[in-house]
C-alpha angles and dihedrals in degrees: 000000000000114000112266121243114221124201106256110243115242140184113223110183142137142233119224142170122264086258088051110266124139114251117212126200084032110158109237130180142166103261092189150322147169091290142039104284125199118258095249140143127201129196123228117251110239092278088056096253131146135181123191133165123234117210097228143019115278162073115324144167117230113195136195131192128184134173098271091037160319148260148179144188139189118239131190112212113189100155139340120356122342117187134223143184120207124194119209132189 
């Protein structure tokens, strides 16, 4: 029997203002989760999006930093793709 694929499992979020704005170039990173995560950060695209894979189902914080502030929330990923908004300032 051939080896199953799974869909990878994925956090989709953004990061806004506090009066709602998207904030691009906003710094975003994986604060901790229910596995060893990589120390790496990701950037917002220009509508303050982001997209990053965890390695395992579970509860994780995203967080995200700018300049003027920083923010975090908590996710559960069981499968697939789980989304998140994060407000900064």
């Amino acid at each position: 029997m051939p080896a199953r694929i799974h869909d990878p499992l994925r956090i989709r979020g953004v990061v806004v203002d506090a009066q709602g704005r998207p904030v691009p170039g906003a710094r975003v990173a994986l604060g901790a989760g229910p596995a060893a995560l990589p120390d790496i950060a990701l950037l917002t695209d220009d509508d303050g999006s982001f997209w990053v894979e965890v390695p395992t189902p579970g509860e994780y914080a995203v967080l995200a930093s700018t300049d003027s502030g920083s923010g975090e929330a908590r996710v559960t990923v069981n499968s697939g793709e789980q989304s998140v908004r994060i407000v900064v300032g």
